[in-house]
C-alpha positions, 0 to 999 in steps of 0.5 A: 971219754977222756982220761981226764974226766972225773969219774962219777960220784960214788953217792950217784949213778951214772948212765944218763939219756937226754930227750931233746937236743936242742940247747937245754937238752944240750946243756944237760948233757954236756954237765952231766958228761962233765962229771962223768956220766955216760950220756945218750941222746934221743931226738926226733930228729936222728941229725941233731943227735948225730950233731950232738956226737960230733960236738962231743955233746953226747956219747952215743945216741940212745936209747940204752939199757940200764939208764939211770936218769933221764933228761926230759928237755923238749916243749911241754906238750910232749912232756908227759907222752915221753915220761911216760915212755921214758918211765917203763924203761926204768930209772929215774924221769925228770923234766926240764918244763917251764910249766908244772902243774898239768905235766905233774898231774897226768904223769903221777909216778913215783920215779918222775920228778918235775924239775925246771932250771931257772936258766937259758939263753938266747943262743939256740941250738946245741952249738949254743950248749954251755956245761956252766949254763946252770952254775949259780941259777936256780933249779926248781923241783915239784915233788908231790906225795907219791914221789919216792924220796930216793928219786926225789934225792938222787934228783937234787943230788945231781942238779946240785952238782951243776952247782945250781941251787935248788928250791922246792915247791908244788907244782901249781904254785911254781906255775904261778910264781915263774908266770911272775919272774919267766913268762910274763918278763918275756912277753913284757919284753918281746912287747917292748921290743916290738914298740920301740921296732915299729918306732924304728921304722920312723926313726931308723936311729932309735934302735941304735941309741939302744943303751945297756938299759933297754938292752937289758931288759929285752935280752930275753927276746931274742929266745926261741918263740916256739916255746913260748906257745906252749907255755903260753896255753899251759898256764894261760890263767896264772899269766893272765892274772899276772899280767892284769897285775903289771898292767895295774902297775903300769897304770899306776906308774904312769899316774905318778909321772903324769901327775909329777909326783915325785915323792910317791914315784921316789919311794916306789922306785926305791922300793924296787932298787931295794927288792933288786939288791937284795936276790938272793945269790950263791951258797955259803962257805962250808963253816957255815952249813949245818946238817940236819936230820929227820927220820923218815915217817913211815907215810907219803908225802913226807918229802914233798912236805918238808923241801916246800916247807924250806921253801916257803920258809927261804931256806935253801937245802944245798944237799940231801940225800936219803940214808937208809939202815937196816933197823930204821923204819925208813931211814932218815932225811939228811939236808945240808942248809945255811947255819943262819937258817938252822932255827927257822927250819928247826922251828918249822920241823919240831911244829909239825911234831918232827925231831930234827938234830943238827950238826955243823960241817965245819965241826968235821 
């Protein structure tokens, strides 16, 4: 590697195997070896790994010994086949699937880590891989109880580090909350571009008075369609059920223009711009963090329960990391949230009989 590239972190370890070349797996592993780590690459496929090693997308085609981490970046139905092999070699598996609660369930380990970026593009393949592709995005993981805390950190440490945020939540319940912001978009989309290809036919202009509006929110179209299918029979209930809902919506909205009601129409689309201004973005400057400590129970779970519980409190953990001592029964949990958020998770911890105390970065 070059002499320039950052070393590892000391907090980190740094032998890595990515499965799947293809633009996620790619993307991985070109942030990985951008903060230093050494990077293996699998794919049934021997040429796309060779590809990788050309592009400098890896650094060797694996697998390796002593892997640290591992990269699970294919469709979900092959998922849980691969951790589970991925698992008996050693080391921490996370995975990069855009469904959960089936992949978590049949794998039930404690070095496995669900995870899936809230990240993409509509560039396909390893020459569309970008390092910077999860900077500022949102990264989900699925701890269960028998998930160990240190893999759970070590995962959320590095995910971190590619500056992504990450939120925490359980498996079904991502499930079906990405049906409501992923997989029904992209079916709404692809549908939406299929009407206005076929009113093309008739209207050969149509497509090319094409605004930045239509543009927008069929972006997400020109993705793969290979993996839609998977997704798709994996959570087919939860984007059914989602789409029962916008198709209600729709309905609604129509009514209202059918019916010329401007006022209701007025306040529905108010509502939406108010909604939309207001995602949450970036992380605070460091005056800003606090760090919180919790000493670890001697129990399962305890990790799974605290980060859904900042979850479904909103309130992002920036960091965390397990920090064990020889006469701590456990050790204890450190986070790093946003000094506005130190009561709400404060609040959240002492209810359920913990003792959390909270210190400020920018007192250091």
């Amino acid at each position: 590697m070059s002499s320039q590239t950052p070393a590892p972190s000391a907090e980190l370890p740094s032998r890595a195997c990515v499965i799947g070349a293809g633009l996620m797996g790619g993307s991985v592993a070109l942030a990985l070896r951008a903060r230093g780590w050494f990077v293996a690459g699998i794919d049934q496929l021997p040429e796309r790994v060779a590809r990788g090693l050309e592009l400098g997308v890896f650094d060797v085609a694996g697998p390796i010994d002593n892997v640290d981490v591992t990269f699970i970046c294919t469709p979900v139905s092959s998922v849980s086949h691969l951790a589970k092999q991925a698992l008996e070699l050693g080391g921490i598996v996370t995975d990069i699937g855009s469904t959960k609660g089936a992949v978590v369930r049949s794998i039930d380990h404690p070095r496995f880590v669900g995870g899936h970026p809230m990240a993409g593009s509509e560039q396909d393949g390893l020459e569309g891989s970008d390092a910077n592709m999860f900077e500022g995005r949102t990264w989900v993981l699925t701890p269960t109880d028998a998930t160990d805390p240190d893999a759970y950190a070590t995962v959320h440490a590095l995910v971190s580090s590619f500056g992504a945020t990450v939120v925490s939540v359980s498996p079904d319940h991502h499930d079906e909350l990405v049906a409501v912001v992923s997989h029904v978009p992209h079916l709404a989309a692809a549908t939406l571009m299929s009407v206005a290809s076929e009113s093309a036919e008739e209207h050969v202009t149509l497509l090319r008075l094409a605004a930045g509006g239509f543009r927008d929110m069929t972006r997400i179209a020109a993705g793969h369609p290979s993996i839609w299918l998977d997704i798709c029979a994996d959570n087919r209930d939860a984007i059914v059920s989602t789409m029962n809902r916008l198709i209600g919506e729709l309905s609604s909205m129509r009514d209202l223009v059918a019916d010329d009601d401007r006022a209701q129409l007025s306040a529905v689309l108010m509502k939406a711009r108010v909604a939309r201004i207001n995602l949450p973005t970036g992380a605070p400057a460091a005056d800003d963090l606090v760090e919180v400590r919790v000493s670890i129970p001697d129990r399962p779970g305890f990790i799974a329960e605290v980060s859904r519980l900042a979850s479904d409190l909103g309130v992002n953990i920036y960091d965390i990391e397990i920090s064990h001592a020889i006469d701590v029964n456990g050790g204890t949990l450190v986070m790093v949230i946003s000094k506005a958020s130190t009561d709400l998770l404060r609040g959240g911890l002492l209810a359920r009989g913990f003792r959390p105390s909270v210190s400020s970065l920018g007192d250091r």
